[in-house]
N, C-alpha and C positions, 0 to 999 in steps of 0.2 A: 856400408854393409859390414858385420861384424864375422869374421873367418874362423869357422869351428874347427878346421885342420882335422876332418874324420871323427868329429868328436861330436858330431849333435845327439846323441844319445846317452851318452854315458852321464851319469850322475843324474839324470829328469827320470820322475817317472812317467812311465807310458800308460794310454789311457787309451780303451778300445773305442771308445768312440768320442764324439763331440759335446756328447750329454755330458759323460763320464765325466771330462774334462770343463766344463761347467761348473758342475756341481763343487767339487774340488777345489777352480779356484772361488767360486763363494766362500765354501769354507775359509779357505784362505785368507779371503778378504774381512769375513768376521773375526778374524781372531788378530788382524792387525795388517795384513801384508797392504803394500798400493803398488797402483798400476802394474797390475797383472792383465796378459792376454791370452789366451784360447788358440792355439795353430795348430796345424800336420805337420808332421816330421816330416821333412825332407827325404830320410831315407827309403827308398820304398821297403830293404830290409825289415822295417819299423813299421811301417803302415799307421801308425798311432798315432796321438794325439798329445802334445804337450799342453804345459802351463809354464809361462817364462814372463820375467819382467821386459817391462816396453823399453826403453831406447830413453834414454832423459834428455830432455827437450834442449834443443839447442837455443845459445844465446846471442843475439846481436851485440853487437860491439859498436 
């Protein structure tokens, strides 16, 4: 798990809903970005919806 230290908000934008945040990263994705994902903030301060890259896949050794 990655530790925001109070910080999951700061610097994302917020997205009122789940649509919002769809569409967004579509955009996103059309113009170049990868593996992007759709989640709720954590905070409930926040209530909202991000767009954040995924976790780069682990490798066996």
């Amino acid at each position: 798990m990655i530790r925001t230290k109070n910080r999951a908000c700061t610097g994302k934008r917020r997205h009122d809903s789940r649509d919002e945040a769809v569409e967004h990263r579509a955009r996103l994705l059309a113009r170049g970005a990868v593996r992007l994902a759709v989640y709720p903030c954590r905070r409930r301060a926040c209530g909202g919806w991000h767009v954040g890259h995924l976790p780069k896949p682990r490798t066996t050794r």
